[in-house]
Every structure is written in structure tokens, then in C-alpha cells.
BADREN-317402 format. One record per residue (C-alpha): chain; residue number from 1; x, y, z; residue in three letters. Coordinates in steps of 0.5 Angstrom, whole numbers, always signed. Each point is the difference from the previous one (the first is absolute). Layout:
N
["A",NUM,[X,Y,Z],"ALA"]
...
This chain:
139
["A",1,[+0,+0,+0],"UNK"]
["A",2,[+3,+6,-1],"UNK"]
["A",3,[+1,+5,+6],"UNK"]
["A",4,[-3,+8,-2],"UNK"]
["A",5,[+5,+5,-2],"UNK"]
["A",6,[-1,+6,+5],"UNK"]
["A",7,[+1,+6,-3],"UNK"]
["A",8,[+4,+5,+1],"UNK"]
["A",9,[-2,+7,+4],"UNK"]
["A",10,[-1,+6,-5],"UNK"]
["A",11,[+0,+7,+2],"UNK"]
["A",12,[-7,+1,+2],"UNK"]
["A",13,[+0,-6,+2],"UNK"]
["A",14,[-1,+0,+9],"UNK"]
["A",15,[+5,-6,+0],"UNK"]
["A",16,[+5,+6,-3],"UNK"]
["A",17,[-1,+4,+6],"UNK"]
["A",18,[+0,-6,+5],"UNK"]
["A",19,[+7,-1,-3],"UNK"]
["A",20,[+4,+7,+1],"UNK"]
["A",21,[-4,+0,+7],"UNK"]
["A",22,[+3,-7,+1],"UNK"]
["A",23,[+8,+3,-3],"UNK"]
["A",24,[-2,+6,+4],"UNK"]
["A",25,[+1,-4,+7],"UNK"]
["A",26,[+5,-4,-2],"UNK"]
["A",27,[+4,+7,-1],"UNK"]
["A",28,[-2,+3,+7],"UNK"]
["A",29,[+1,-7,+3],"UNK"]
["A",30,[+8,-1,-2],"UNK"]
["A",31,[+0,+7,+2],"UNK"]
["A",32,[-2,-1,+6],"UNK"]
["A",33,[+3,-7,+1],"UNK"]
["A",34,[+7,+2,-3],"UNK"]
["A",35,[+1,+6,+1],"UNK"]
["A",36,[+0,+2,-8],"UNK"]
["A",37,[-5,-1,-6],"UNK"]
["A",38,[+1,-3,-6],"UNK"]
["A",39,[+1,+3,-6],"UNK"]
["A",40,[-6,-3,-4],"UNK"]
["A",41,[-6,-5,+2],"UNK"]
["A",42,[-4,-3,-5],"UNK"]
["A",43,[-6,-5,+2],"UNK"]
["A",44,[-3,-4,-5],"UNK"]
["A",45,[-5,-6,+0],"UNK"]
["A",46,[+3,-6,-1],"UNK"]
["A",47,[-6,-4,-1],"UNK"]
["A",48,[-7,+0,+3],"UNK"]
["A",49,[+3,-1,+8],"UNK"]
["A",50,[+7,+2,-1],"UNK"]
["A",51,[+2,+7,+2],"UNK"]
["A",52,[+8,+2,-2],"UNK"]
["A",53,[+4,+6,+1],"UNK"]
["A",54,[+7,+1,-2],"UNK"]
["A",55,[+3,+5,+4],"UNK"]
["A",56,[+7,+4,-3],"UNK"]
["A",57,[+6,+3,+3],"UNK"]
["A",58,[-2,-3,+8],"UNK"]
["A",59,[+6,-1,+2],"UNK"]
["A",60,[+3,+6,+6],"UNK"]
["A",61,[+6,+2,+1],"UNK"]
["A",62,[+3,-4,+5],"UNK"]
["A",63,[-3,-7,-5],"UNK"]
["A",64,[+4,+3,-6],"UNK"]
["A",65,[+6,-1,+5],"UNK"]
["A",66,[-1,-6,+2],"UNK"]
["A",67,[-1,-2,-8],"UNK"]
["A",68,[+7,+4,-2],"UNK"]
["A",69,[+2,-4,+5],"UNK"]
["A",70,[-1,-7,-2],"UNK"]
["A",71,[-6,-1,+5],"UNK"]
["A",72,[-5,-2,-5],"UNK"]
["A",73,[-3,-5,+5],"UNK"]
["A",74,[-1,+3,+6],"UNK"]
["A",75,[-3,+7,-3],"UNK"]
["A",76,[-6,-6,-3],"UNK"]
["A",77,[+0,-2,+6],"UNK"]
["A",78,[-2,+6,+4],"UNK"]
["A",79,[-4,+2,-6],"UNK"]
["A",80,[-4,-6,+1],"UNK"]
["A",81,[-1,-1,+8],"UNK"]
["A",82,[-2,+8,+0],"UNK"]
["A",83,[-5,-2,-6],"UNK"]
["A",84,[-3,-6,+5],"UNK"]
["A",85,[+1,+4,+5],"UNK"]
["A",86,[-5,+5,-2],"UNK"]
["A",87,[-5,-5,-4],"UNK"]
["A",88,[-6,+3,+4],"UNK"]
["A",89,[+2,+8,-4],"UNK"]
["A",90,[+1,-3,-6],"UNK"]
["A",91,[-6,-5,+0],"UNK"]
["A",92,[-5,+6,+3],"UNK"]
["A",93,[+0,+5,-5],"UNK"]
["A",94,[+0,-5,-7],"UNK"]
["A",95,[-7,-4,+5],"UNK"]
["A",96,[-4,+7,+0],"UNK"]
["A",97,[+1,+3,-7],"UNK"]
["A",98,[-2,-7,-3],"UNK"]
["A",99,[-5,-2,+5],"UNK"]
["A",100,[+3,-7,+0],"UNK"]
["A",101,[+5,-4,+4],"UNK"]
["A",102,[+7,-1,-1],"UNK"]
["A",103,[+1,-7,+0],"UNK"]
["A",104,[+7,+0,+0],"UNK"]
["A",105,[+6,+6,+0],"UNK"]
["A",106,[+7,-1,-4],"UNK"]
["A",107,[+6,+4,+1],"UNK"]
["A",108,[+5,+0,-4],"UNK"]
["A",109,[+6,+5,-2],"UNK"]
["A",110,[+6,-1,-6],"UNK"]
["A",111,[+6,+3,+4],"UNK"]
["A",112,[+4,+1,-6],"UNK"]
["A",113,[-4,+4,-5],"UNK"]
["A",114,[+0,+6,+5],"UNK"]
["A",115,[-7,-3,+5],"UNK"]
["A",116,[-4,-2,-4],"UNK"]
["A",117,[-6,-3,+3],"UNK"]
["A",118,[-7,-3,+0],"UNK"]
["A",119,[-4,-1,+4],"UNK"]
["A",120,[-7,-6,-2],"UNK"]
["A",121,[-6,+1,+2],"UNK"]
["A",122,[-4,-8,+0],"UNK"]
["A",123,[-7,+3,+1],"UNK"]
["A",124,[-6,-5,+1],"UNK"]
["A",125,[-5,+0,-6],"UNK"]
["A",126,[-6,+5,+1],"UNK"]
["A",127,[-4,-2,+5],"UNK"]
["A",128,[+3,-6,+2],"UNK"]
["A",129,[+0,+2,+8],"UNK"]
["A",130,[+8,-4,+1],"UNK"]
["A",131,[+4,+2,+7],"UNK"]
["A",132,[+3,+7,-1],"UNK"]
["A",133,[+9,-2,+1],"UNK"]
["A",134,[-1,+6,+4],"UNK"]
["A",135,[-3,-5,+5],"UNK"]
["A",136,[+5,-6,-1],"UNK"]
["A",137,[+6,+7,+1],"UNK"]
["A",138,[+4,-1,+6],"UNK"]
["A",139,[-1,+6,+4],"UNK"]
């Protein structure tokens, strides 16, 4: 059988709102989290149920000394503990400008091309009522 195509958000279309607001957040929350913003953020659909942002020029100055350094790893790392750390206000703001549930969080970062970043959203299907990952977080 083969699966619907999802259809990708057009300027007008409330989707394209939903994701500059969501690329918003993800700025003022590396802000707030690293004390430094991207330089870019772009969030797309990646699929009905799956919300991807990819965040450009995140890494901080003392992360970019560590990458000078050889220190790949250890930025990666504290890069992915802080996201974890954090799960809860990366997830909140992606449940309410959607409506829907985050079913699963991933972070991830390429520390070789300056940070770029990603951070995937698995929602669960509108109008599925699944379990928040907000509650399964260690908080």
C-alpha cells in the first residue's frame, strides 16, 4: 500500500507559521542554554509526524577552542548532555505551537563544520493521544 505523501508548507499555509515559530524557539532557547544563538535556524516537515530544525554556527567561543584543540568528542559530548538536560524546553515549545505530542526528542551536532545542529521532533499522529516525552524526562 503506499503511504500519502505529506505535502510540504506553502507561504500562507498555517504550517509555515507553526515553523518559523518553532525555528524561533530553537534560537532563543541555544540563546538561553549556551549563551550564544545560531546564526541561522530553518525548520522543516520531515514527513507528517516529524519536525526538523537545523541550526547553523552554534558552537561558543570556548567550544570552538576546544574543536581547535583536537577536542571533538568531549564538545559533542556536553553539547548532547545540556540538550538532554533540557528535553523539557526543547519539547514545550514544539507540543504547544503544534498541538500534538512530542513522541521522541534527538540532538544532535557536527562539530567539524563550525556546529551545525539538528534538533528532530517525532510527533505523534494528529489526534493520537500518546504520552508526552515531556513526561518520561528526568526532571
Amino acid at each position: 500500500m503506499d503511504q500519502p505523501q505529506h505535502e510540504p508548507a506553502l507561504p500562507g499555509d498555517p504550517r509555515t507559521s507553526i515553523l518559523a515559530d518553532v525555528s524561533r524557539e530553537m534560537v532563543r532557547l541555544y540563546k538561553e542554554q549556551f549563551g550564544r544563538g545560531p546564526t541561522k535556524a530553518r525548520t522543516d516537515w520531515a514527513g507528517p509526524d516529524v519536525l526538523m530544525t537545523v541550526l547553523e554556527d552554534t558552537l561558543t567561543l570556548a567550544e570552538r577552542n576546544l574543536v581547535r584543540m583536537g577536542e571533538h568528542q568531549k564538545v559533542r559530548d556536553m553539547r548532547t548532555f545540556f540538550q538532554y538536560a533540557t528535553l523539557v524546553e526543547f519539547c514545550e515549545p514544539v507540543e504547544r505551537l503544534t498541538g500534538r505530542h512530542v513522541r521522541s526528542f534527538l540532538s544532535a551536532i557536527d562539530t567539524e563544520v563550525n556546529g551545525l545542529a539538528m534538533e528532530t521532533f517525532v510527533l505523534y499522529p494528529e489526534g493520537h493521544p500518546g504520552p508526552s516525552r515531556i513526561a518520561a524526562a528526568d526532571v
